[in-house]
C-alpha positions as YAML, in Angstrom:
chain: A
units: angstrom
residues:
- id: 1
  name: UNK
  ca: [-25.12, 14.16, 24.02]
- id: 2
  name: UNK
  ca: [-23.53, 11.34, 22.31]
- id: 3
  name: UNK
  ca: [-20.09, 11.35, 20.70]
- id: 4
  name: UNK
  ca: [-20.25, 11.38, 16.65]
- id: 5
  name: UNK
  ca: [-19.50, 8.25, 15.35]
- id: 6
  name: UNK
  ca: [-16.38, 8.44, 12.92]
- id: 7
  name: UNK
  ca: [-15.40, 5.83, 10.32]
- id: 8
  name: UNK
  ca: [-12.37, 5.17, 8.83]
- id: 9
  name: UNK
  ca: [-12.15, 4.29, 5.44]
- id: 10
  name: UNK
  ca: [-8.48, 3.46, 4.86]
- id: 11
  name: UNK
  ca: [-6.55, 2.23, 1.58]
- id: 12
  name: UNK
  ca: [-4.11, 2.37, -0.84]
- id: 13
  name: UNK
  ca: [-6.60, 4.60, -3.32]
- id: 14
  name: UNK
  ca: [-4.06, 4.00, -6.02]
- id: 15
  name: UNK
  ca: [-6.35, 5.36, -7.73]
- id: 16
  name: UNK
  ca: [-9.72, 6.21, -6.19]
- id: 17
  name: UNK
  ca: [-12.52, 4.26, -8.00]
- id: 18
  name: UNK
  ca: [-16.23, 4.62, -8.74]
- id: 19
  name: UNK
  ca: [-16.18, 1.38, -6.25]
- id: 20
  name: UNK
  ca: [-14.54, 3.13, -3.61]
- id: 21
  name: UNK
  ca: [-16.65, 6.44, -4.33]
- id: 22
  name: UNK
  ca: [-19.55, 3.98, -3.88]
- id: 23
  name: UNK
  ca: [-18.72, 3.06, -0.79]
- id: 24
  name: UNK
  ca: [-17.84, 6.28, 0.92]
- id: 25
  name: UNK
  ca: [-21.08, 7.51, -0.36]
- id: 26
  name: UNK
  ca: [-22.71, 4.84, 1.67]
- id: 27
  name: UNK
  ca: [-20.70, 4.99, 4.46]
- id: 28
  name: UNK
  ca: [-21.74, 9.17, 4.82]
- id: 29
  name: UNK
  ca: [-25.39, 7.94, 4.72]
- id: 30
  name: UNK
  ca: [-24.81, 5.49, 8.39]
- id: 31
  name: UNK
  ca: [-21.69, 7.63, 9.96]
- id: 32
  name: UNK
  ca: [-21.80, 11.52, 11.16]
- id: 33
  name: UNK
  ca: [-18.43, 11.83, 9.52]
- id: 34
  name: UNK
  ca: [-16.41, 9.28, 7.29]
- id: 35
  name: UNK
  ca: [-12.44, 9.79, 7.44]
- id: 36
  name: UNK
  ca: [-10.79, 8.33, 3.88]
- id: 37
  name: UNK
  ca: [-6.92, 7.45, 4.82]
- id: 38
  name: UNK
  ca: [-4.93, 7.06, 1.95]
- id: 39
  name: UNK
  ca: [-1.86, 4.58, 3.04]
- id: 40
  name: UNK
  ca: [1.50, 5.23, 1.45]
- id: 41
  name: UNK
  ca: [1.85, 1.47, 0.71]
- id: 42
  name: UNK
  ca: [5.54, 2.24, -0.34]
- id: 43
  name: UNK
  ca: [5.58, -1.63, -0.16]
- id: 44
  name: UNK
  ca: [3.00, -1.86, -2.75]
- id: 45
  name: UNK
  ca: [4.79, 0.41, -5.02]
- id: 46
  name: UNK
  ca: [2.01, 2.46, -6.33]
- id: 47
  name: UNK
  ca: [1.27, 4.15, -9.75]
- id: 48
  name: UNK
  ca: [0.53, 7.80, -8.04]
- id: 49
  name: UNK
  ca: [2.25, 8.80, -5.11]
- id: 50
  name: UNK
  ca: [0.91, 9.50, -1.76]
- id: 51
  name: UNK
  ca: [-0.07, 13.12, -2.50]
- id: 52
  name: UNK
  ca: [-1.36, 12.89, -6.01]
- id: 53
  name: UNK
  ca: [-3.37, 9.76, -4.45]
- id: 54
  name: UNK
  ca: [-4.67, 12.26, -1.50]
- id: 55
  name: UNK
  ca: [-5.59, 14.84, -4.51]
- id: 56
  name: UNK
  ca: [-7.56, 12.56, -6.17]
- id: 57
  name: UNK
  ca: [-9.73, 11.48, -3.32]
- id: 58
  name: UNK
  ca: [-10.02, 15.30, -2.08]
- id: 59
  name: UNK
  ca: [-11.17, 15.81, -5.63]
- id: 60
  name: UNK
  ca: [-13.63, 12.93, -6.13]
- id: 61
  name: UNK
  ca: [-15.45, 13.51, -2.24]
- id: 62
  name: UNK
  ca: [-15.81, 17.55, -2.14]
- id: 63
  name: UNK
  ca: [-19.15, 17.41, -2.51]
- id: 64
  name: UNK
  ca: [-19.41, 15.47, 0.14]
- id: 65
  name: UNK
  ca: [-19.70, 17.17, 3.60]
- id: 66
  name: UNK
  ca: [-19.28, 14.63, 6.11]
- id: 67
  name: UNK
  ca: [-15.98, 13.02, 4.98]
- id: 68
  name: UNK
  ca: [-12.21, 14.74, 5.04]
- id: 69
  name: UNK
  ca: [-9.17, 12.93, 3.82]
- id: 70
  name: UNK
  ca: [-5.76, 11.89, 5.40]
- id: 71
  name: UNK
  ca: [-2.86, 10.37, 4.49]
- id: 72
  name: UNK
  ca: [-0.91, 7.50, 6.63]
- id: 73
  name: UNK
  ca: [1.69, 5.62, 7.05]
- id: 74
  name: UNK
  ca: [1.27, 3.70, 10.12]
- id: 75
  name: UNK
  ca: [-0.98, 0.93, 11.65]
- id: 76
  name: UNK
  ca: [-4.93, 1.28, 10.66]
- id: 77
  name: UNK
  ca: [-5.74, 1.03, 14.49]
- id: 78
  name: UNK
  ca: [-3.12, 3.91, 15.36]
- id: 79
  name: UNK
  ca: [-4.60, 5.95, 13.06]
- id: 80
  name: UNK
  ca: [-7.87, 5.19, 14.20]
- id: 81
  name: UNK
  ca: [-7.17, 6.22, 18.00]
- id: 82
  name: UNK
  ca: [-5.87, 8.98, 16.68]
- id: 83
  name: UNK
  ca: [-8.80, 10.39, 15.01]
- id: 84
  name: UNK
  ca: [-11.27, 8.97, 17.98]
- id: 85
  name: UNK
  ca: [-12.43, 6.53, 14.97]
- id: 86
  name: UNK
  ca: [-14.38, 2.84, 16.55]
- id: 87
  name: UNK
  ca: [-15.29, 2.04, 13.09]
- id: 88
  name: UNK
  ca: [-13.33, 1.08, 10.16]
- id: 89
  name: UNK
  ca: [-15.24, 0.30, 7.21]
- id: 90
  name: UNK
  ca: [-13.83, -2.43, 4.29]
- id: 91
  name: UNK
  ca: [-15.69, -2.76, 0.83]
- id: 92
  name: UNK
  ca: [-16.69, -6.66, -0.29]
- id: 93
  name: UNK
  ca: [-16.74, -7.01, -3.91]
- id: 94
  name: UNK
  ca: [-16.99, -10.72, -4.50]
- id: 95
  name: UNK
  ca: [-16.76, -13.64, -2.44]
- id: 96
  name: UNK
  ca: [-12.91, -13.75, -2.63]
- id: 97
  name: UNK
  ca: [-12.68, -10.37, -1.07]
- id: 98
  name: UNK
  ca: [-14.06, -11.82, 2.30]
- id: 99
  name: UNK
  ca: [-11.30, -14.33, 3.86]
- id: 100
  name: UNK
  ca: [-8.72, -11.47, 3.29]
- id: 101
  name: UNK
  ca: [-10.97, -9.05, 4.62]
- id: 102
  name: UNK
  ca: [-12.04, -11.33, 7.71]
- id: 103
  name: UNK
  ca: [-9.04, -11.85, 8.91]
- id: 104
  name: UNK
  ca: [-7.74, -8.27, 8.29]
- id: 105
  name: UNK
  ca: [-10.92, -7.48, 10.38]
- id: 106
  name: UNK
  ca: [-10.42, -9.72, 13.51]
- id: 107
  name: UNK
  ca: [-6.46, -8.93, 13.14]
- id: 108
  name: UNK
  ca: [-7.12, -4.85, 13.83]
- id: 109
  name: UNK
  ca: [-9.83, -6.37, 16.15]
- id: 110
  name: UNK
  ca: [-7.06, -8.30, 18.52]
- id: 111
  name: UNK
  ca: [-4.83, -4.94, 18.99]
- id: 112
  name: UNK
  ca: [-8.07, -2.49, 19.53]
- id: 113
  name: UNK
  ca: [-10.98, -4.16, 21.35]
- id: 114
  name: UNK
  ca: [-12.74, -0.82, 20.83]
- id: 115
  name: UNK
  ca: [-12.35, -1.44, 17.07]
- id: 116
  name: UNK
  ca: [-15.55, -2.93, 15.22]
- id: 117
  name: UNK
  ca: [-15.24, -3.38, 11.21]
- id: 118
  name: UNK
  ca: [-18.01, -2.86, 8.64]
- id: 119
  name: UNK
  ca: [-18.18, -4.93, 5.57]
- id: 120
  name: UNK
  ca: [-20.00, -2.74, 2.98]
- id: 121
  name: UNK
  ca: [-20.74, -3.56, -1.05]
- id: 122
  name: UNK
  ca: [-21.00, -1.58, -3.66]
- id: 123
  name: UNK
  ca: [-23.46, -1.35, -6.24]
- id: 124
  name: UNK
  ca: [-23.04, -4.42, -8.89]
- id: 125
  name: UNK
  ca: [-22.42, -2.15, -11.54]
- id: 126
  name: UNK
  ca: [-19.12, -1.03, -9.29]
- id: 127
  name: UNK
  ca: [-18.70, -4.67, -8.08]
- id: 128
  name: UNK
  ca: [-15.97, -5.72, -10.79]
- id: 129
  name: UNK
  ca: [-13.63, -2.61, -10.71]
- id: 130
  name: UNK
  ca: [-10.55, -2.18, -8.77]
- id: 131
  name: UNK
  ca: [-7.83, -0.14, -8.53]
- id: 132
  name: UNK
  ca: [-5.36, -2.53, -10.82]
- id: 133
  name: UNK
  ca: [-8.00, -3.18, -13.17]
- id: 134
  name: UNK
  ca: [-7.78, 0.65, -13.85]
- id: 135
  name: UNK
  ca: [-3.82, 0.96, -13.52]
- id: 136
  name: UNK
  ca: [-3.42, -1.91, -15.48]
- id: 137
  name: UNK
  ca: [-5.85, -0.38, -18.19]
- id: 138
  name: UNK
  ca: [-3.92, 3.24, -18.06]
- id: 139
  name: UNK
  ca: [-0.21, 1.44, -18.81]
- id: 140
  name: UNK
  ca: [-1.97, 0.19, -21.65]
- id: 141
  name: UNK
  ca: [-4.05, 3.47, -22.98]
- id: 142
  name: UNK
  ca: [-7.39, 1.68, -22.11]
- id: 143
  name: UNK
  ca: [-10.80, 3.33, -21.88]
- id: 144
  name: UNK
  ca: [-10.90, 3.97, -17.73]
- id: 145
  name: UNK
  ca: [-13.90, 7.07, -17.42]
- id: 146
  name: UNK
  ca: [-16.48, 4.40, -16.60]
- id: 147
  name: UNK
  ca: [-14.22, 2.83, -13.86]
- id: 148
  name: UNK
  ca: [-12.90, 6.71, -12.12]
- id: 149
  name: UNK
  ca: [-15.02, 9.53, -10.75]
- id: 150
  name: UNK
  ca: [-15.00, 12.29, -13.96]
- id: 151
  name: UNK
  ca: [-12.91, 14.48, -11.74]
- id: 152
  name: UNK
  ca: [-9.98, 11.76, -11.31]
- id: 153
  name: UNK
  ca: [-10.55, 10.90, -14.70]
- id: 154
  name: UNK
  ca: [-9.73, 15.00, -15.50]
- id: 155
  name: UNK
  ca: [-6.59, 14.47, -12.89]
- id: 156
  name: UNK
  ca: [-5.27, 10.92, -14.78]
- id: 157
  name: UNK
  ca: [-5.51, 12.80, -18.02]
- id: 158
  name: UNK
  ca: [-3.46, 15.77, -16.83]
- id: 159
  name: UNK
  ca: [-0.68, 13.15, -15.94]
- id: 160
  name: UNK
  ca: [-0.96, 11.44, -18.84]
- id: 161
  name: UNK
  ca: [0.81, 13.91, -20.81]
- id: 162
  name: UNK
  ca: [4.11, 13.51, -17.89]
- id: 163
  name: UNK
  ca: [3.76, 9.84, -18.38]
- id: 164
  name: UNK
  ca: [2.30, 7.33, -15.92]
- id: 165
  name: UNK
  ca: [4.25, 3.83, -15.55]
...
């Protein structure tokens, strides 16, 4: 019997996106279980923190049976040995996406040989949203239920009455 093959989808999720959704979605249809790991990126200084982050992808993927969520806060590979994880799947968008993504690819690459990294895209109707497209929009009031999952979307709105910044 062969081992399952595990993927690890990791990022900042600040906040999930119908982009990302997109991609885990495809990424359940090649892997026999897809693990999302939400980074803390303290450096990045997100809008949501780590656990509000982790809620929102728990919430957006729970119909989804092959994929379980974890937070990090150390090295993509580490966390990938850790969960017995070869692959680590990245989402292209555009053509600008790819150096970046290359060379984040061949850099996890150099300290795991086991690692391999998938490139996938998402559908062009995702292809144009990120996650500071949206944040930028929510400072702002701006229409975001065509960019989030309707369940994050539900979450955001929730917060909206604390204040986001």
């Amino acid at each position: 019997m062969t081992s399952p093959k595990i993927a690890l989808y990791p990022g900042t999720f600040d906040p999930i996106t119908n982009g990302h959704l997109d991609i885990i979605k495809r990424a359940c249809d090649l892997f026999d279980e897809v693990v999302v790991a939400v980074a803390d990126s303290r450096d990045k200084k997100p809008m949501f923190t780590l656990d509000e982050r982790i809620e929102m992808v728990q919430t957006a993927i729970q119909d989804l049976d092959n994929v379980r969520v974890v937070g990090f806060d150390n090295l993509t590979v580490d966390l990938a040995a850790s969960l017995d994880a070869k692959i680590i799947i990245r989402g292209l968008r555009a053509v600008s996406d790819f150096e970046y993504e290359l060379q984040l690819g061949y850099l996890n690459n150099s300290l795991d040989k086991s690692i391999e990294t998938v490139y996938l895209m998402p559908y062009l109707k995702n292809a144009f949203i990120s996650s500071s497209i949206v944040r930028n929009l929510l400072k702002f009031n701006g229409k975001t239920d065509h960019l989030l999952p309707p369940e994050v979307q539900k979450i955001i709105g929730g917060m909206k009455s604390c204040t986001l910044q």
